[in-house]
C-alpha atoms as a printed R data frame, in Angstrom:
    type eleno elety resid chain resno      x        y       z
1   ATOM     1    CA   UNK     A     1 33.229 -154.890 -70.937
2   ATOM     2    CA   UNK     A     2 34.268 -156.555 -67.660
3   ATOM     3    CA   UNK     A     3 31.653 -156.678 -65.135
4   ATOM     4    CA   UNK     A     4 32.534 -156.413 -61.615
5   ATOM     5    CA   UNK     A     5 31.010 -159.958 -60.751
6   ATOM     6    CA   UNK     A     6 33.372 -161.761 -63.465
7   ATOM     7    CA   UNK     A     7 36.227 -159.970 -62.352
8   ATOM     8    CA   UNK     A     8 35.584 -161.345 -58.918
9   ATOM     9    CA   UNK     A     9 34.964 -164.691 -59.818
10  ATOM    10    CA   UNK     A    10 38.704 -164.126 -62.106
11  ATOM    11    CA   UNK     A    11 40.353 -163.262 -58.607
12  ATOM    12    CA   UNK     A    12 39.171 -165.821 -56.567
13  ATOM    13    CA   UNK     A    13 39.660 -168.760 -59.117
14  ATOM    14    CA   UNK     A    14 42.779 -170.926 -59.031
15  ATOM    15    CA   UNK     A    15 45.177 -170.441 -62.038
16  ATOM    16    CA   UNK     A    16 45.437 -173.661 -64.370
17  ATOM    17    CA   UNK     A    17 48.822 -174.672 -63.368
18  ATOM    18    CA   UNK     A    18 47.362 -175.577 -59.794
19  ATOM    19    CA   UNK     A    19 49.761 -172.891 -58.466
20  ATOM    20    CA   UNK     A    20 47.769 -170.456 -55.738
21  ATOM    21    CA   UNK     A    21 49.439 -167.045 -55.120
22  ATOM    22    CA   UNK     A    22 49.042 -165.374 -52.471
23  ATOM    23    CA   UNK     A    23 48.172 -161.534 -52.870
24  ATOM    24    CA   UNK     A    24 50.938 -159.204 -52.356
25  ATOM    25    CA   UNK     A    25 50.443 -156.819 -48.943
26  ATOM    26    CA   UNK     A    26 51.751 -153.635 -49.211
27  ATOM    27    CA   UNK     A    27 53.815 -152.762 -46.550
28  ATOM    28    CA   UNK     A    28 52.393 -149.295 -44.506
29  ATOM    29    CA   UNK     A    29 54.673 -145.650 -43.923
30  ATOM    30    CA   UNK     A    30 54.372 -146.287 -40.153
31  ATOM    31    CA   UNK     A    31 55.448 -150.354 -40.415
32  ATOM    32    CA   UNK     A    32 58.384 -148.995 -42.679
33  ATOM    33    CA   UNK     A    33 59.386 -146.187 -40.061
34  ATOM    34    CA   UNK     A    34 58.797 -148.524 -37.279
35  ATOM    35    CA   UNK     A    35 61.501 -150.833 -38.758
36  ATOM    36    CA   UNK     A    36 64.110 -148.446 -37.993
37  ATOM    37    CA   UNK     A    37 62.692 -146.842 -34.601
38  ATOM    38    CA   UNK     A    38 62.478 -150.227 -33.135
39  ATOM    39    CA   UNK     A    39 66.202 -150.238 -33.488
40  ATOM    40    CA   UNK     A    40 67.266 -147.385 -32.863
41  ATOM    41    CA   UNK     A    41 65.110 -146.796 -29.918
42  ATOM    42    CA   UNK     A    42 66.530 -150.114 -28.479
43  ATOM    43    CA   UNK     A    43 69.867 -148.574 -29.044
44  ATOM    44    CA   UNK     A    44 69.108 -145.802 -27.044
45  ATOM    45    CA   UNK     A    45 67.010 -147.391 -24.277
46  ATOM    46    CA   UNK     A    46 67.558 -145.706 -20.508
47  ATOM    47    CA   UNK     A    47 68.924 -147.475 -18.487
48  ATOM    48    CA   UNK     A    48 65.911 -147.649 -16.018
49  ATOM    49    CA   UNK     A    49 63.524 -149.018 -19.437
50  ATOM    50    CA   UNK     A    50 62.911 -152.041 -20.443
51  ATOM    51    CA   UNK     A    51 60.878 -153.017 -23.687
52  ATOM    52    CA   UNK     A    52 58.696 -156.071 -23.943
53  ATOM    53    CA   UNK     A    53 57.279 -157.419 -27.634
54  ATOM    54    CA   UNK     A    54 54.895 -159.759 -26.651
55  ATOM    55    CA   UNK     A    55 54.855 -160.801 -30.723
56  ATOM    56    CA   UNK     A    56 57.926 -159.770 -31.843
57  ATOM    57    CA   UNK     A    57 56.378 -159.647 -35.632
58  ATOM    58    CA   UNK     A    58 54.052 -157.100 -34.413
59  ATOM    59    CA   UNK     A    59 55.981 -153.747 -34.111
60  ATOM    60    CA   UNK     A    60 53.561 -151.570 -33.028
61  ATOM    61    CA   UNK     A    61 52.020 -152.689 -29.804
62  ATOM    62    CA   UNK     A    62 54.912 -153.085 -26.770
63  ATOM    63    CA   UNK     A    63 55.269 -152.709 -23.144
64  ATOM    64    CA   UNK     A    64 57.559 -150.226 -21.458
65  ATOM    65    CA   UNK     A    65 58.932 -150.886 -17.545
66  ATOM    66    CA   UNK     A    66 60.384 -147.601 -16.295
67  ATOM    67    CA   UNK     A    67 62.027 -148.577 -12.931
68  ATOM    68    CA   UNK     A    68 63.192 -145.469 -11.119
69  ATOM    69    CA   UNK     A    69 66.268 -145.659  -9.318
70  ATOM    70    CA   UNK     A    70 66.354 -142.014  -7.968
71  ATOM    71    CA   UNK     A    71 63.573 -139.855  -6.482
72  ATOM    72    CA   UNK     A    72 60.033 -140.448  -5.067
73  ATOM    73    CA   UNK     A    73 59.169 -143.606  -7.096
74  ATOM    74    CA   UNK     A    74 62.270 -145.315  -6.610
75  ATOM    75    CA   UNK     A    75 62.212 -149.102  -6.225
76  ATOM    76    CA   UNK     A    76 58.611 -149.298  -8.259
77  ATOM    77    CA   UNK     A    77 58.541 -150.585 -11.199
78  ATOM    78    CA   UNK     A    78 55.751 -148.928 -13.822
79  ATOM    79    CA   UNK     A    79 54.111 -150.734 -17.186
80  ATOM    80    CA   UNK     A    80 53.222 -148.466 -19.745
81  ATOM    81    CA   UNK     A    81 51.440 -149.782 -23.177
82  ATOM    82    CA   UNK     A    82 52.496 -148.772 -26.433
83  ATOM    83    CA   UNK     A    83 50.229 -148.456 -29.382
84  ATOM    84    CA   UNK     A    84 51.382 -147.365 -32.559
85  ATOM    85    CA   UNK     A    85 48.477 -146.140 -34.780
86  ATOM    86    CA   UNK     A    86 48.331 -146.392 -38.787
87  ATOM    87    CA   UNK     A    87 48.393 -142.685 -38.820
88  ATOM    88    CA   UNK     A    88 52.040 -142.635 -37.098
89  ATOM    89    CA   UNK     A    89 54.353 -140.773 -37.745
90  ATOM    90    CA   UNK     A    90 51.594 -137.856 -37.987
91  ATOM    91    CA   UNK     A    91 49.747 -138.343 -34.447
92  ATOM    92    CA   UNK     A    92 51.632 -139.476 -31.720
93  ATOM    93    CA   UNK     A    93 51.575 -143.380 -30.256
94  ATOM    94    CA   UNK     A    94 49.040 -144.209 -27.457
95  ATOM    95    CA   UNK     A    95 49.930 -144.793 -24.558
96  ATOM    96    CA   UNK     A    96 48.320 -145.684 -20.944
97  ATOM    97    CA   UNK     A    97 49.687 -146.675 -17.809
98  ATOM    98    CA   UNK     A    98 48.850 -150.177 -16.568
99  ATOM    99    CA   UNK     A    99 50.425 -150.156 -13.113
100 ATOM   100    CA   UNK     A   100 48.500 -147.939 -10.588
101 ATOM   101    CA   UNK     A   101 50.416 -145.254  -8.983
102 ATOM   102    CA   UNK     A   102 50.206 -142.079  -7.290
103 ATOM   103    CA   UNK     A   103 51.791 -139.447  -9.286
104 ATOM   104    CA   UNK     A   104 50.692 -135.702 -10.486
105 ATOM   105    CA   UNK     A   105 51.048 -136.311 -13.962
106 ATOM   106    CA   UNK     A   106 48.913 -139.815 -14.409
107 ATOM   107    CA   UNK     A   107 45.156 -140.306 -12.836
108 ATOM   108    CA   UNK     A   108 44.418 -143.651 -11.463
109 ATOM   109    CA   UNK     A   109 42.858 -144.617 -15.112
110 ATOM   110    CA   UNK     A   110 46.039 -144.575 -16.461
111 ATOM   111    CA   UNK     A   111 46.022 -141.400 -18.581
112 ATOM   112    CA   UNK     A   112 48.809 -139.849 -18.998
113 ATOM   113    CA   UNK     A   113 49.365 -135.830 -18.782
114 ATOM   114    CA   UNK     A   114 52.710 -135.479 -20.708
115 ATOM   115    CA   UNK     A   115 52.702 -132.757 -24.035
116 ATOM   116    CA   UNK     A   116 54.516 -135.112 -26.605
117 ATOM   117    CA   UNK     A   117 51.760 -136.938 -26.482
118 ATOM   118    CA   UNK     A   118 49.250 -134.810 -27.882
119 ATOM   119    CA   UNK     A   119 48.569 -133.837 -31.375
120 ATOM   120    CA   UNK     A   120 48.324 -130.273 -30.552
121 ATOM   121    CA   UNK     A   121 49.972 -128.450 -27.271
122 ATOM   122    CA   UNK     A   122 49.745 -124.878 -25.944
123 ATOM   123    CA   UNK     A   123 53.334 -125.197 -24.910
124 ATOM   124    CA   UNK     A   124 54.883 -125.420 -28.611
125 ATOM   125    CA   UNK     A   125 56.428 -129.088 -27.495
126 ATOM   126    CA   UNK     A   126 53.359 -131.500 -28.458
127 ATOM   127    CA   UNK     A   127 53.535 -134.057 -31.133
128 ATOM   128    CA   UNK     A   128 55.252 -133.471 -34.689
129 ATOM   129    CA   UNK     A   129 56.290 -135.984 -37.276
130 ATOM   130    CA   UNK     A   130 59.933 -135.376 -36.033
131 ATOM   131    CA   UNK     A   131 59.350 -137.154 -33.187
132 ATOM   132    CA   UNK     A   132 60.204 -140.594 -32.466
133 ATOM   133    CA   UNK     A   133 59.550 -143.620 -30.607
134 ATOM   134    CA   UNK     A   134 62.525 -142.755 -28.590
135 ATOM   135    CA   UNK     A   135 61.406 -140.059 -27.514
136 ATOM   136    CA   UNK     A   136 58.392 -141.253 -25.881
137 ATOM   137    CA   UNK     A   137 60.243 -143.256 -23.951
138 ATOM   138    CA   UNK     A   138 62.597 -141.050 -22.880
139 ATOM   139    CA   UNK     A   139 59.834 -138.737 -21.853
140 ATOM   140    CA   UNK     A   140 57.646 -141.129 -20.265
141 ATOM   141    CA   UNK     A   141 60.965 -142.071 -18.569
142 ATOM   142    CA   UNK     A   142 61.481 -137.993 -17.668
143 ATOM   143    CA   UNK     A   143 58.215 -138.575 -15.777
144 ATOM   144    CA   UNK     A   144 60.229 -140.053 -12.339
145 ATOM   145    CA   UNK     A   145 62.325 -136.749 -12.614
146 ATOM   146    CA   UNK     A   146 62.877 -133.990 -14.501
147 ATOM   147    CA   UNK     A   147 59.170 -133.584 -16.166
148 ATOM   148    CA   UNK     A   148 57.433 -133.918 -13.348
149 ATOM   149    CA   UNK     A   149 54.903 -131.239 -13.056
150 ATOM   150    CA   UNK     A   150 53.230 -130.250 -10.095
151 ATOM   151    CA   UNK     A   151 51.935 -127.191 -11.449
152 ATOM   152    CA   UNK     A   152 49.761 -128.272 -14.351
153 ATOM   153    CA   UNK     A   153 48.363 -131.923 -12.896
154 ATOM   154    CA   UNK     A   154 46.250 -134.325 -14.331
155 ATOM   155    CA   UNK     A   155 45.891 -135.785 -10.655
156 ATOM   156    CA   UNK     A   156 44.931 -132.715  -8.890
157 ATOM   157    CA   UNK     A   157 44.588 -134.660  -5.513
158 ATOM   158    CA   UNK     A   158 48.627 -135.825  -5.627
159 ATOM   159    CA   UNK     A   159 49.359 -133.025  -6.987
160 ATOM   160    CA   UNK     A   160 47.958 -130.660  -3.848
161 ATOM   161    CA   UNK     A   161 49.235 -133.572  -1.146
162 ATOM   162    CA   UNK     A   162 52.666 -133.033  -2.627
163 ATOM   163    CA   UNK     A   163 51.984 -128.782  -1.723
164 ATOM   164    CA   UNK     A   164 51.019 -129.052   1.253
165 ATOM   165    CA   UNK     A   165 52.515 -132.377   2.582
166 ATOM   166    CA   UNK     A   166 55.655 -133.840   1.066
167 ATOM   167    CA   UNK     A   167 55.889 -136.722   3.675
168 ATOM   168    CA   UNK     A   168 52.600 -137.608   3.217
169 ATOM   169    CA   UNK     A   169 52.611 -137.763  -0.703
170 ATOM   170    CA   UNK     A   170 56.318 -139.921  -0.744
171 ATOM   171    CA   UNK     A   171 54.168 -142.174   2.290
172 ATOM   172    CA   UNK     A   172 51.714 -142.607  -0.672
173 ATOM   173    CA   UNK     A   173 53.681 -142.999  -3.487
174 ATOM   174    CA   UNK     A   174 55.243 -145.980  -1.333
175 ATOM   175    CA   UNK     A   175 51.872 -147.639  -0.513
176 ATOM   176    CA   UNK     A   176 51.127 -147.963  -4.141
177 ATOM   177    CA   UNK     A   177 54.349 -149.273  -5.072
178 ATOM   178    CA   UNK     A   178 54.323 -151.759  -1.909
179 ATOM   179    CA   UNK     A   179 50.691 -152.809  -3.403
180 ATOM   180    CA   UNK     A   180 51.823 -153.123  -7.154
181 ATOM   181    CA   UNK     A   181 54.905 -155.501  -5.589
182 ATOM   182    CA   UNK     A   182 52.428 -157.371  -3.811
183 ATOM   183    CA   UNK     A   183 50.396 -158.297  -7.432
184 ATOM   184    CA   UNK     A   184 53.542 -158.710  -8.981
């Protein structure tokens, strides 16, 4: 019988030809799927997105720029990270917002109100493993626009400007972008 300490020691022992292998690393289901969603999400980039690698051997951490070139947050550009957990394709990526801005649907923290990013959503249109990568950035994109939501905020207090003050919330929304130029 083999005990566990000799089959150690067997392991970690060079073979007698000098030769040292290296073990063999399985490659994960969410590197695999990444592979192709990388692609194809490059493929199908908006035009207003940009996607930054900062190891390009590294597939699961990026940045996103959204630059808006229509509505309220027009002329800003916005940084979102990208994290890609082992558990992907069966919980959604995480992402945070690293440029401060004044917008219903993301608190000055960064968090992010948007319902394909949640495992579970009362509105039927949270996270499922049919999602893809593009589709997070085409609805973190959807933000600027069409998926903005006044009406069920995660910044109450832009949210409630925007009701009752229109010109005062687009005055704000232009201070922060003015002051995220300025750090650029």
């Amino acid at each position: 019988m083999i005990t566990l300490n000799r089959k150690l020691k067997k392991e970690h022992t060079e073979p007698p030809n000098g030769i040292t292998v290296e073990p063999v690393k399985r490659i994960s289901v969410r590197d695999k799927l990444l592979v192709k969603e990388v692609q194809e999400m490059n493929e199908n980039l908006p035009v207003t997105c940009s996607v930054n690698f900062e190891d390009p051997n590294l597939l699961s951490e990026f940045v996103l720029t959204v630059a808006p070139d229509e509505g309220y947050w027009s002329g800003g550009k916005f940084k979102f990270s990208v994290f890609v957990t082992e558990d992907y394709n069966m919980a959604p990526p995480k992402v945070k917002c690293l440029t401060r801005l004044w917008h219903p649907n993301i608190n000055v923290d960064g968090d992010i109100c948007l319902s394909l990013l949640r495992q579970t959503s009362i509105d039927e249109h949270g996270w499922a493993p049919t999602r893809r990568l593009k589709d997070v950035v085409w609805g973190l994109n959807s933000l600027f626009t069409d998926l903005l939501n006044f009406d069920d905020p995660l910044n109450i207090e832009a949210a409630e400007m925007y009701k009752q003050n229109k010109v005062e919330f687009q005055a704000k929304v232009q201070e922060y972008i003015a002051a995220s130029k300025a750090k650029r």
